[in-house]
C-alpha positions as CSV (number, residue, x, y, z in Angstrom):
1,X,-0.2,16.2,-28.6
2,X,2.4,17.9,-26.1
3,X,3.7,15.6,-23.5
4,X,5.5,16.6,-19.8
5,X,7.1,13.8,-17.7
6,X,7.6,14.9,-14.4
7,X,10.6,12.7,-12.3
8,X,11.4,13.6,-8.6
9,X,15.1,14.2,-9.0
10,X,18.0,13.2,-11.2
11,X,20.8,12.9,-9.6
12,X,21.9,9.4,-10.7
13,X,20.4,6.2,-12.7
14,X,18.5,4.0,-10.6
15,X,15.3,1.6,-10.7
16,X,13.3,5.5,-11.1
17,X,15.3,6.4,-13.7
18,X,14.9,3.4,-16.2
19,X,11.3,3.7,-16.2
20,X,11.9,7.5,-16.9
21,X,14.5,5.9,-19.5
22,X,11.5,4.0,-21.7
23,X,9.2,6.9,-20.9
24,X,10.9,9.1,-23.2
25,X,11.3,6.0,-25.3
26,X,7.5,6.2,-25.6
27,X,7.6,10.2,-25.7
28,X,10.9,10.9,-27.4
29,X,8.8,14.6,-27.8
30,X,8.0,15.1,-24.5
31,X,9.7,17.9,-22.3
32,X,11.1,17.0,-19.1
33,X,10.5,18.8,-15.6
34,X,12.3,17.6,-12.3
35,X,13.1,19.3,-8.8
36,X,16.7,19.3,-9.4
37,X,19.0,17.7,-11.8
38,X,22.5,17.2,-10.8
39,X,23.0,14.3,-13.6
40,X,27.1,14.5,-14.9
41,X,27.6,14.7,-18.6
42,X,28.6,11.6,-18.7
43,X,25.1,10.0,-17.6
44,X,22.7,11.7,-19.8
45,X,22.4,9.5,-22.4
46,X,19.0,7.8,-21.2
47,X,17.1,11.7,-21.0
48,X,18.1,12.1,-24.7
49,X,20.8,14.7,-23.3
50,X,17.3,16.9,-23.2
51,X,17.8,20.0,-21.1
52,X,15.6,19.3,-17.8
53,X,13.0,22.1,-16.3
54,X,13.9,22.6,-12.4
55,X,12.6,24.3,-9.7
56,X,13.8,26.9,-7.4
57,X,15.8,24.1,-5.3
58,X,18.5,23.5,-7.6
59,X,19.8,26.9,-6.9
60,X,19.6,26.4,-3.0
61,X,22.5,26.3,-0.9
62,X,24.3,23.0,-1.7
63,X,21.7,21.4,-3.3
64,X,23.7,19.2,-4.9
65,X,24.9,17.1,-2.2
66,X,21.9,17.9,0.6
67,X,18.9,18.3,-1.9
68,X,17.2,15.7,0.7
69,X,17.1,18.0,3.0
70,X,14.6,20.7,1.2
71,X,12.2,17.7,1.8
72,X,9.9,20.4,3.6
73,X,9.9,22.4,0.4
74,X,9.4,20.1,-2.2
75,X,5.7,20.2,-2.4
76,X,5.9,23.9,-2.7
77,X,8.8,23.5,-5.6
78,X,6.7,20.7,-7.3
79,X,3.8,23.1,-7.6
80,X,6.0,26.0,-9.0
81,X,6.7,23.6,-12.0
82,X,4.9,25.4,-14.9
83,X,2.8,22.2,-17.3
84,X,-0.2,24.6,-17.8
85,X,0.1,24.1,-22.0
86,X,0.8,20.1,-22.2
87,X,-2.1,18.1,-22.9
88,X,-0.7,15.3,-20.8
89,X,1.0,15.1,-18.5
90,X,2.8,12.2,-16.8
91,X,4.8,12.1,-13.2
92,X,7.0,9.0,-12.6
93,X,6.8,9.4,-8.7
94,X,8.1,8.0,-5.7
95,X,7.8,11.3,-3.8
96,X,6.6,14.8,-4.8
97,X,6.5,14.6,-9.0
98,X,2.5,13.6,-8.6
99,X,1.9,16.8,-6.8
100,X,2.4,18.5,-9.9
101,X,-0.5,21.2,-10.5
102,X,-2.5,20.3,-14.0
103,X,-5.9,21.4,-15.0
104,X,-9.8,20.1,-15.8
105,X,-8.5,19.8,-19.5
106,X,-5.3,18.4,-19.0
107,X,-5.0,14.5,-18.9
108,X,-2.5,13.4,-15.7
109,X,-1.6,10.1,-15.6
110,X,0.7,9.3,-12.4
111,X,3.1,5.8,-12.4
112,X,3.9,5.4,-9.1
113,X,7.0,3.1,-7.6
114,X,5.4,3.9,-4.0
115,X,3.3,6.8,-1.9
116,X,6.2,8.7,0.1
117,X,7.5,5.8,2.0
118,X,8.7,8.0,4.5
119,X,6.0,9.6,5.4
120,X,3.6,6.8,5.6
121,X,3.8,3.4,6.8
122,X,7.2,3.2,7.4
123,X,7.9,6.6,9.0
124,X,8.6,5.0,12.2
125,X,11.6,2.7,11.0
126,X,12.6,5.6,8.6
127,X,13.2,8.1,11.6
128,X,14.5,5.4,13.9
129,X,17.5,4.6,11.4
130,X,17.8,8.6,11.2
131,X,17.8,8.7,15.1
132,X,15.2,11.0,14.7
133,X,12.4,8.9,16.6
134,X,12.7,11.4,20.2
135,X,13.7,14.4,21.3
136,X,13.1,18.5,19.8
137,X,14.2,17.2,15.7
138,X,12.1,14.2,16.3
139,X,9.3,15.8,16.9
140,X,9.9,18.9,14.3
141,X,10.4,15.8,11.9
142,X,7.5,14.4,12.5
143,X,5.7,18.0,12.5
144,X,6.7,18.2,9.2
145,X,6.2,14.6,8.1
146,X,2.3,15.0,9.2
147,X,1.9,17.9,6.6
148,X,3.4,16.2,4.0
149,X,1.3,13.2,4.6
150,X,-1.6,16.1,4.3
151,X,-0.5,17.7,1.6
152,X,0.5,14.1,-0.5
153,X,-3.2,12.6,-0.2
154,X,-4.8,16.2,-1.1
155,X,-2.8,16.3,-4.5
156,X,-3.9,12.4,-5.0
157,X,-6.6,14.2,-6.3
158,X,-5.0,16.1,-9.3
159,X,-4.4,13.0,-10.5
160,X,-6.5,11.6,-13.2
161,X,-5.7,8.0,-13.3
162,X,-2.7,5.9,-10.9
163,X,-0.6,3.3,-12.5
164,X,1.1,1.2,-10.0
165,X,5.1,-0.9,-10.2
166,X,3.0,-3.8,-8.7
167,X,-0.3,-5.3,-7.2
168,X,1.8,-4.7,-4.0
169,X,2.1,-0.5,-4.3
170,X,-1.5,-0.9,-5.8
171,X,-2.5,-1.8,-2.1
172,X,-0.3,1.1,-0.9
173,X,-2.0,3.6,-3.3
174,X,-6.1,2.0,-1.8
175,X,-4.5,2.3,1.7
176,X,-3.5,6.0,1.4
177,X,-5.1,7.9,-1.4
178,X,-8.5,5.3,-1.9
179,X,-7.7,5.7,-5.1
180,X,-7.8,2.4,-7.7
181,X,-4.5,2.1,-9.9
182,X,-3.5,-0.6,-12.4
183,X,-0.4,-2.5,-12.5
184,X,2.2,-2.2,-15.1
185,X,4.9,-3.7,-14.2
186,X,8.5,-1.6,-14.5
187,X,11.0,-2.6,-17.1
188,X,14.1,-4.8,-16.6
189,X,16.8,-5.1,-19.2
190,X,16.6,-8.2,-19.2
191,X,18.3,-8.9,-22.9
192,X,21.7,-7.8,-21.1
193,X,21.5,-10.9,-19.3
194,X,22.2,-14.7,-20.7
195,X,21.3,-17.7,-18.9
196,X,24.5,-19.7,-17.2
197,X,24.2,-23.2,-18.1
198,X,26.8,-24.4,-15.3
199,X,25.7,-23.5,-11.6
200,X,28.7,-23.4,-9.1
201,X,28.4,-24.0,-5.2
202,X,28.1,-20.2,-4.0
203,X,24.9,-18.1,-3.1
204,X,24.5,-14.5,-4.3
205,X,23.2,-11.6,-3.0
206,X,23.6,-8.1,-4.9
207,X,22.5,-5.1,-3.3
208,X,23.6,-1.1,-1.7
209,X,24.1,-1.8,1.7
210,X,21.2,0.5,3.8
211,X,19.8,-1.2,6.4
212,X,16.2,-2.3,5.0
213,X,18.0,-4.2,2.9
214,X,18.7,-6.9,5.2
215,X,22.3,-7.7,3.9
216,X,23.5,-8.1,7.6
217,X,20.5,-11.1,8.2
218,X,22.1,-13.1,5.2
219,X,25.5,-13.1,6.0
220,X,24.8,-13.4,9.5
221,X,22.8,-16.8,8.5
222,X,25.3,-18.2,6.3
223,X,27.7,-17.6,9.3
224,X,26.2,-20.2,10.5
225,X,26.3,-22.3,7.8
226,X,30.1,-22.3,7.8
227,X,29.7,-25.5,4.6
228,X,27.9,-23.1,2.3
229,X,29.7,-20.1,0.5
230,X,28.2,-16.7,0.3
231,X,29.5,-13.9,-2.4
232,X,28.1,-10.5,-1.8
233,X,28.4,-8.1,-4.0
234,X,27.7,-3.7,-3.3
235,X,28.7,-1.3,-0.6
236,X,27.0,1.4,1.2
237,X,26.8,3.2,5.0
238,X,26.9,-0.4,6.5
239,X,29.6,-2.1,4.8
240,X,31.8,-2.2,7.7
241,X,29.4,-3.8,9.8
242,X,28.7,-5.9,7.2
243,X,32.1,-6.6,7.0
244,X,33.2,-7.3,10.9
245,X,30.4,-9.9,11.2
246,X,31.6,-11.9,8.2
247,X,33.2,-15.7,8.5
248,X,35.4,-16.8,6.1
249,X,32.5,-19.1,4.3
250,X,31.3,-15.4,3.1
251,X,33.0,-13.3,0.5
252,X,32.4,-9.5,0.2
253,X,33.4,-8.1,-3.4
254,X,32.2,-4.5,-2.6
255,X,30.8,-2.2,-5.6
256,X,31.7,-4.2,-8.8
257,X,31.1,-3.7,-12.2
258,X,27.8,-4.4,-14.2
259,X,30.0,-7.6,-16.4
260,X,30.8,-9.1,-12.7
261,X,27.5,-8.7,-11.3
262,X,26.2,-10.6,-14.2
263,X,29.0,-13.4,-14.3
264,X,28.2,-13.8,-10.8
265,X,24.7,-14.2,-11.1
266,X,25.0,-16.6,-14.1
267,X,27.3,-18.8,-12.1
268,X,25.5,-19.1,-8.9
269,X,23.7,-22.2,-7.5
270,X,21.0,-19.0,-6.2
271,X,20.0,-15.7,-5.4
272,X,19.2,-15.0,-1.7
273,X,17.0,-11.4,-1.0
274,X,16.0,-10.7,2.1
275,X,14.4,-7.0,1.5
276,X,10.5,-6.2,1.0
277,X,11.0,-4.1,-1.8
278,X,8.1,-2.2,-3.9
279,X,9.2,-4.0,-7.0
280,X,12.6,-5.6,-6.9
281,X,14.8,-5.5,-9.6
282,X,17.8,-7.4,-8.8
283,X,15.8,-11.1,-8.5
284,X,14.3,-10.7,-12.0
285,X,17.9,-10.1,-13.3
286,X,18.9,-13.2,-11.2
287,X,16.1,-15.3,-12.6
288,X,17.0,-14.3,-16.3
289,X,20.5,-15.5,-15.5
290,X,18.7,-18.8,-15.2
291,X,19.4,-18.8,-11.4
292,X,16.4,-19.3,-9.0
293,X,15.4,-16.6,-6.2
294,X,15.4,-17.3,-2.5
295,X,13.8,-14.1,-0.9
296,X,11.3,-12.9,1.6
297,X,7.9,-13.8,0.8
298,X,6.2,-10.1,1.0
299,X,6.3,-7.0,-1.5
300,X,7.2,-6.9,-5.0
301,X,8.7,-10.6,-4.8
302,X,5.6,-12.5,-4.3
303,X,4.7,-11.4,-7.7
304,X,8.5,-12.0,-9.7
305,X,9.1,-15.2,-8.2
306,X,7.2,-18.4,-8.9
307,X,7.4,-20.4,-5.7
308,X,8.3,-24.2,-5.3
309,X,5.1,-25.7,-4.6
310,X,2.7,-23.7,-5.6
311,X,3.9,-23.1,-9.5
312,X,4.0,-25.9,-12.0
313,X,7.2,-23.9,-12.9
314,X,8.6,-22.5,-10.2
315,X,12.0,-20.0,-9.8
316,X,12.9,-20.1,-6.5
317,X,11.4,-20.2,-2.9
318,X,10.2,-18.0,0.0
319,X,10.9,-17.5,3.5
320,X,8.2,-16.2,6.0
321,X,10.4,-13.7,8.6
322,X,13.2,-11.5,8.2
323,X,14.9,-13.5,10.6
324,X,18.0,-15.6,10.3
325,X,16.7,-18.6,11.2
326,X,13.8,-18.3,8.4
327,X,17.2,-17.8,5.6
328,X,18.8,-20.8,7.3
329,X,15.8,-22.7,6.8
330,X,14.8,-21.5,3.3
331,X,18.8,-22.6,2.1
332,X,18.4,-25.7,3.2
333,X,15.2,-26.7,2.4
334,X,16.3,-25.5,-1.3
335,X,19.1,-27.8,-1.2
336,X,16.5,-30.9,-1.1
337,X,14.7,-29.3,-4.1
338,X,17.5,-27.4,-6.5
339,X,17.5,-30.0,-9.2
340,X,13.4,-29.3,-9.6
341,X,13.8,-26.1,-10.4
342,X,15.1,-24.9,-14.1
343,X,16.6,-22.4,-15.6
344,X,15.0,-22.4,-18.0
345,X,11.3,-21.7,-16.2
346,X,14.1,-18.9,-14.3
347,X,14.7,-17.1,-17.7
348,X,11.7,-17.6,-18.9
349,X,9.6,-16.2,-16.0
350,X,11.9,-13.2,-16.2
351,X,10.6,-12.1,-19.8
352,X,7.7,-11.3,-18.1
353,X,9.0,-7.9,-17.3
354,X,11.1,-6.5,-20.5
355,X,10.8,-3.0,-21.8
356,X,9.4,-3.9,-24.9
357,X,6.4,-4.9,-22.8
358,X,6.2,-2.1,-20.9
359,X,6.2,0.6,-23.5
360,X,3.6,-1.2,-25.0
361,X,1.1,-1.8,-22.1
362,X,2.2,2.0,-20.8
363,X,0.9,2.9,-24.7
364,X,-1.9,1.4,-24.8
365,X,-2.8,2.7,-21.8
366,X,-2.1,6.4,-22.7
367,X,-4.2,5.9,-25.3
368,X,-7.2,4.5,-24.2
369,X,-7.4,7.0,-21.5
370,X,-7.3,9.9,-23.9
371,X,-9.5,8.2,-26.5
372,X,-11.8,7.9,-23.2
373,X,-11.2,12.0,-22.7
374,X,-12.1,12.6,-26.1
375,X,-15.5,10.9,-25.8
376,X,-16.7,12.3,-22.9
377,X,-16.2,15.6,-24.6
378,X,-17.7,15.1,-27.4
379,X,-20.9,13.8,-25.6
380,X,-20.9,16.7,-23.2
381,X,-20.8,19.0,-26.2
């Protein structure tokens, strides 16, 4: 059986890039395709060191640095990418990888960490952060955002069967494509964490500092709360106005390694996230430091979090509005309830989503789609 995995881009290693990590862990066989990659030497452990098909945009005119910018020619480079002799073929997309061009004999089986988020539901606060929301590039933007939206629930079709990074991106996948996926949920290394016994009297949050992150809406809460501590961890474009609204109740490390991230999050009393993320990595590392979540109560959370009151074991707590207030609220209303929840239903809970258990439900599910194919043939013939 020859095997393609298709990836959007490697450029660096990310949430994308450690499903693509167990994929070839599945399929150490399997040749990989990609719009560009731009990976250093040093960071090519997790593809095997395999040497990565590319399209015509990773000779483009510093591609490197601006290979965002051939967004309008991506589905064209995507369909350049040559899978004609695999018998499956698998795209690992949050972009273009699913618009990949396979035939009626060809099984393609598409994991998707979200539809192009851009071009869908949130290409209104997407071109508003890129001031892109009025005038003549606003509008060619948006031009050129409309075809893709065309183009991305055409190729929807191509795709044999959808697997979706949670029930949440399932709903995204109906809502666009009216296609039905299944959820298997992406892996988190979760053996690289230990559980911290002792809990100290800080917050965390750990996270690149872009604005749907919400990073400015916790410290700006526990600025308010000048008798709790706050230590956030990552940088990013708005670190410095992270930075300026800052009290001194709120400590801002700035990038730090992975051994401080983890001995933070072992340590402390909990995890604040304020993002609606697809999936959400960094709370299901919290939880397996033993250290409950306090997030927003939509996306990828509602289904990595157990919360107070409605689990018999519960890892942490919701809030209802990406508002300061709502934070303010949630923090104290987990101060009356701390002691009820364990780490040990936090590390617990987190095992949930190892790799182990995701190459083995991604298996499986390989499997019985092509033992499926095979059936159907032989009853046609």
């Amino acid at each position: 059986m020859k095997v393609a995995i298709i990836h959007d881009w490697l450029v660096t290693y990310a949430g994308a890039e450690k499903v693509l990590e167990d994929l070839l862990k599945i399929y150490p066989q399997a040749d990989l395709f990609s719009l560009v990659d731009f990976l250093p030497e040093n960071q090519r452990d997790f593809i095997m060191n395999k040497k990565v098909k590319t399209s015509f945009i990773q000779k483009m005119p510093m591609a490197k640095k601006k290979y965002r910018s051939y967004l309008p020619f991506m589905p064209l480079a995507i369909e350049q990418l040559d899978v004609s002799k695999y018998d499956v073929v698998i795209s690992s997309s949050h972009a273009v990888a699913k618009g990949v061009i396979t035939g009626p004999d060809q099984l393609h089986i598409s994991y998707v960490h979200s539809p192009i988020r851009y071009a869908w539901d949130l290409q209104h606060q997407y071109l508003e952060e890129a001031g892109l929301n009025k005038g003549l590039k606003g509008m060619l933007a948006k031009i050129m955002l409309h075809n893709i939206r065309n183009w991305d629930y055409r190729t929807s079709n191509g795709v044999d069967y959808f697997l979706s990074n949670s029930n949440f991106i399932g709903k995204r996948i109906w809502k666009v494509y009216r296609r039905e996926s299944e959820t298997i949920y992406p892996p988190v290394d979760v053996s690289s964490f230990t559980m911290g016994e002792i809990k100290e009297n800080f917050y965390l949050t750990a996270s690149r500092m872009v604005p749907y992150k919400k990073i400015n809406l916790i410290v700006e809460a526990f600025s308010q709360m000048p008798d709790k501590k706050l230590v956030v961890i990552g940088t990013g474009p708005d670190f410095d106005k992270i930075k300026a609204i800052a009290t001194p109740n709120v400590t801002l490390l700035g990038y730090q390694s992975f051994e401080v991230l983890k001995d933070h999050m072992q340590r402390a009393k909990a995890f604040v996230f304020a993002a609606e993320e697809d999936f959400g990595i960094t709370p299901v590392e919290a939880q397996a430091c033993g250290t409950p979540v306090i997030a927003y109560g939509k996306g990828g959370a509602l289904e990595t979090i157990n919360a107070f009151g409605e689990s018999e074991f519960p890892t942490g707590l919701f809030f209802a509005n990406q508002t300061t207030e709502a934070i303010i609220s949630s923090v104290e209303r987990f101060e009356e309830v701390q002691n009820l929840i364990l780490a040990e239903d936090c590390r617990e809970n987190a095992l949930r989503f190892s790799p182990e258990r995701f190459r083995d439900e991604f298996r499986l599910f390989v499997e019985s789609k092509l033992n499926e194919k095979v059936n159907r043939e032989r009853v046609e013939v």
